[in-house]
Phi, psi and omega in degrees: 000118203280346202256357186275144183248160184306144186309136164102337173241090197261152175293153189269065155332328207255326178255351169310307176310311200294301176336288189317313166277289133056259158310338157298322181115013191256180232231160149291340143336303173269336157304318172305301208277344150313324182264000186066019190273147181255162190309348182245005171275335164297280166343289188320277188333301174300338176280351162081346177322186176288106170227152173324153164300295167324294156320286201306324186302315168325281197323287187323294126018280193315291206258013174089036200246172157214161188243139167270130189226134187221146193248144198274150202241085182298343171326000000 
């Protein structure tokens, strides 16, 4: 799969989301209360900590984004 990235290099999710609010103009504060989330969980996320699938879909959900899930080719 040509388009898949290398072990070690995974997309930075916690900044792509922060760009993304960011760019709207929004507060963490306010990506929460949109995403039904609370403010330091919007935090956990942009710090790249362990969060849900389900947390990341809300978030995405939100701010137009969409998410892709793909299986790595070990051959």
């Amino acid at each position: 799969m040509a388009n898949m990235p290398a072990p070690g290099e995974l997309p930075d999710f916690g900044k792509i989301i922060r760009d993304a609010r960011v760019a709207r103009g929004w507060s963490q504060e306010e990506l929460g209360r949109r995403a039904e989330l609370s403010r330091p969980t919007i935090a956990r996320v942009e710090r790249g900590d362990d969060i849900s699938t389900a947390t990341l879909a809300k978030i995405a959900a939100v701010l137009g984004l969409t998410l892709e899930m793909r299986t790595v080719d070990e051959s």
